[in-house]
N, C-alpha and C positions, 0 to 999 in steps of 0.2 A: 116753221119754228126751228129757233138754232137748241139744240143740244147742249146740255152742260154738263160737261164732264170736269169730276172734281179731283181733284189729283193731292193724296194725302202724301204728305212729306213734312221734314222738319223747316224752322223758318228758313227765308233766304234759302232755299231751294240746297241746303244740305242736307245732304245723304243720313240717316240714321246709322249711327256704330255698333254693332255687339260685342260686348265685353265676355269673354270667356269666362267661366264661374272656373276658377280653381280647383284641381283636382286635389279631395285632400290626403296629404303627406301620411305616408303607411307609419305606423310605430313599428322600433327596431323589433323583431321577437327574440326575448331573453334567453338568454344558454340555459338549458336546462340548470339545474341543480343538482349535484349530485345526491343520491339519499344517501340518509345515513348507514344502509347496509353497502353498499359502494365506498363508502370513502373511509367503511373498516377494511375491508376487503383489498382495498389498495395500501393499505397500512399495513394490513400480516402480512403483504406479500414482502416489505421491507422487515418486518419482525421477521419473520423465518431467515430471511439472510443475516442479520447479526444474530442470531440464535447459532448458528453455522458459525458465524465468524469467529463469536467468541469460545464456542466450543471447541472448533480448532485450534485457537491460541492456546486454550486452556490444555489441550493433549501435548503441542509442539512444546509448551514453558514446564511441563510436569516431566518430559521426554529430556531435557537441556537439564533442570534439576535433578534428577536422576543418575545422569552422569555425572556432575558434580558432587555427587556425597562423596566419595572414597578419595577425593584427593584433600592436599595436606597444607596447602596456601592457604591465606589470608581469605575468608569465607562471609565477609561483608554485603558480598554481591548475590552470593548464595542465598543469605538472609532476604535481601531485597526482595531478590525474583521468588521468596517462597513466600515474603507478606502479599506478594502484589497477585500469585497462584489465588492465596487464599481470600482475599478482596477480590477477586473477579468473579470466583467461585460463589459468592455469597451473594453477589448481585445476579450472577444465570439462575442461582437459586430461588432468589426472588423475583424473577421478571419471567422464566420459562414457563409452559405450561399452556399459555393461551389461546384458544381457538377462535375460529371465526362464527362460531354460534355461541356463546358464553354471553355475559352481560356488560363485558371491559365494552367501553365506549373508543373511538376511532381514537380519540385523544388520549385514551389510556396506552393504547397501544403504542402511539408515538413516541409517549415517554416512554414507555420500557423498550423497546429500540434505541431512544436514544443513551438512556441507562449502560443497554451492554456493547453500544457502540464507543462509547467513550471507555471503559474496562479492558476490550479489547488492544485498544490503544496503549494500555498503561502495560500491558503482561509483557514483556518482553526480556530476554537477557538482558543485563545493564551492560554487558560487553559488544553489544549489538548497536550502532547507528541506523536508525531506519527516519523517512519520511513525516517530514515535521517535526525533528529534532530541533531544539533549542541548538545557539550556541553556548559550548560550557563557558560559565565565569570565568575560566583563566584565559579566556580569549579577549577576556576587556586588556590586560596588561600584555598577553605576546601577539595579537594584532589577527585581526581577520586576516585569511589568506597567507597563513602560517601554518606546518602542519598540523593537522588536528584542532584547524579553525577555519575549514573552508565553509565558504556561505551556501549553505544547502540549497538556496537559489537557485546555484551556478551546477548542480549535478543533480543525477539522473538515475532513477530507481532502475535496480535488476530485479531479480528473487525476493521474495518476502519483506518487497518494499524496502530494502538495501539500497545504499547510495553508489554508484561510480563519477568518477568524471565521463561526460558523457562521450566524449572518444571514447572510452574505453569500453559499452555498454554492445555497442553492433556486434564488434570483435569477435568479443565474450560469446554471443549469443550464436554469432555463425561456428564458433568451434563447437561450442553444445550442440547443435544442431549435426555438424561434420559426426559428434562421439557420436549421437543416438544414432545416426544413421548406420555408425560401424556396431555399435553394440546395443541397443534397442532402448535407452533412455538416453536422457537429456544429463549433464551434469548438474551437479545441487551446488548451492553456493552457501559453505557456512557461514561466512562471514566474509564482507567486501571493506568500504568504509567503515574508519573507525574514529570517531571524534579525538580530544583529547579524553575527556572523561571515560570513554571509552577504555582507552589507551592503560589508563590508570587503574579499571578493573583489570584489564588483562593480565598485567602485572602483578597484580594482588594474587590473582589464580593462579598464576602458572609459573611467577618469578623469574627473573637470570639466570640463564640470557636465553630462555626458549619466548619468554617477550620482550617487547622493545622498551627501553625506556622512555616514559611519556612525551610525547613532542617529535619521536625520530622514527616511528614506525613508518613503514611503505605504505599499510592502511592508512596514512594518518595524508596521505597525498591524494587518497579515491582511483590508486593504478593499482591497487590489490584484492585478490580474492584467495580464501582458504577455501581449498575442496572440506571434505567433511575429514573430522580427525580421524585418523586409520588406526587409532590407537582405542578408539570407544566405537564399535561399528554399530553396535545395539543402541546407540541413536538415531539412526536413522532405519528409515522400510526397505524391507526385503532385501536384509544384506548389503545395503547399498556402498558403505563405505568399506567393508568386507572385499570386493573386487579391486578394488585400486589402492594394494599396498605394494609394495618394495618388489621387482620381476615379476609383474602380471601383466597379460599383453595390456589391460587399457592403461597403465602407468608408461608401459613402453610407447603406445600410440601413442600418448598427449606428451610426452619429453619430442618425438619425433615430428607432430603434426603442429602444434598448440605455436610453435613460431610463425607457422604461415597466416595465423591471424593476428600475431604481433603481442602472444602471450608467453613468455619462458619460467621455466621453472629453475631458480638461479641463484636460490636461498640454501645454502648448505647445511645440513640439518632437516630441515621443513619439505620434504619429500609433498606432500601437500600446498603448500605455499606456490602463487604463480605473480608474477608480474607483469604487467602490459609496460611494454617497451616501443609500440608503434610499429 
């Protein structure tokens, strides 16, 4: 007897295929969430910095006011910086205070950060040009790029957010560095850039010819900087303006040194006053 062997297979003697089952696709896993005790927490840490910031402004603009009561100019600008004292003051008043256990919500806290961040902004001498200055209105008729209408674009913060041309800023910074190294600080910078509007309080202050007539200052180019006035030292910390008046060695050092970074002091009168010349 023959044997019958049955041989399963598909028809027409094709091979069976297997089809792979699909391995199925992972879902992404979500970024946590921050909770809401996090993402107060990451909020005070910016409210304590403008808490700081504004508080500072608020010492430095009462310290600038201070010195300005006893003189005898034109006190326009006076008034300004003491509405603007008392408006920023009112807003630390209302926004300090908050902890990170209290019941302020993360978004409360943002707005009040943003509160005394923008305050901060506003306290400043109005003889001061600093970072995010408009340009003054009289620069629609005497033209950008005229003095006391350069495009803040084009230059370059020193000290307390002050503008230079930015040639002028390395200079600066390596002879401050040359003074601290010979007498143990850094130079201050009272004033560097100075707008037109600018230009226009200083002259209300201080009058002709110890300021420029608006439009012709050295400030008004961003090649200028005033050390601190050596005439009001108790505006500034720890006698600071007190050492460099009229034959003390550091007024001698900086007449002597302050050209090899292409700074001279060349303003007769203004013992104070320097120039960047390159």
């Amino acid at each position: 007897m023959t044997a019958v062997v049955l041989v399963l297979g598909s028809a027409c003697g094709a091979q069976d295929s297997v089809v792979p089952t699909p391995s199925p696709t992972p879902s992404p896993t979500p970024s946590p969430t921050p909770t809401v005790d996090a993402q107060k927490a990451a909020a005070m840490t910016d409210y304590a910095a403008a808490v700081q910031k504004l508080t500072d402004a608020l010492t430095a603009a009462n310290t600038r006011l201070q010195a300005l009561q006893g003189q005898t100019y034109d006190h326009t600008d006076r008034d300004a910086l003491s509405a603007s004292i008392d408006a920023a003051q009112a807003v630390l008043d209302s926004n300090s205070g908050m902890t990170a256990d209290d019941a302020h919500t993360a978004a409360d806290v943002q707005t009040a950060t943003a509160a005394m961040t923008a305050a901060a902004a506003t306290i400043k001498d109005p003889g001061i040009t600093t970072v995010g200055d408009p340009l003054p209105e009289a620069c629609a008729t005497r033209g950008v790029g005229t003095n006391g209408c350069l495009d803040p674009s084009t230059l370059c913060p020193v000290q307390r957010d002050q503008l230079l041309q930015c040639k002028a800023v390395g200079p600066f910074n390596q002879l401050s560095a040359a003074y601290a190294a010979q007498f143990g600080h850094e130079l201050w910078v009272d004033l560097a850039y100075r707008n037109y509007d600018a230009q226009v309080v200083m002259l209300q202050r201080y009058g002709s010819p110890r300021a420029a007539t608006p439009g012709t200052s050295p400030h008004g180019w961003g090649l200028a900087i005033d050390l601190p006035d050596w005439e009001y030292p108790a505006m500034y910390p720890d006698g600071y303006a007190a050492e460099i008046q009229y034959g003390t060695p550091q007024e001698d050092w900086l007449i002597a040194n302050a050209p090899t970074y292409g700074w001279v002091f060349n303003v007769k009168g203004e013992p104070w006053h320097m120039n960047y010349t390159g």
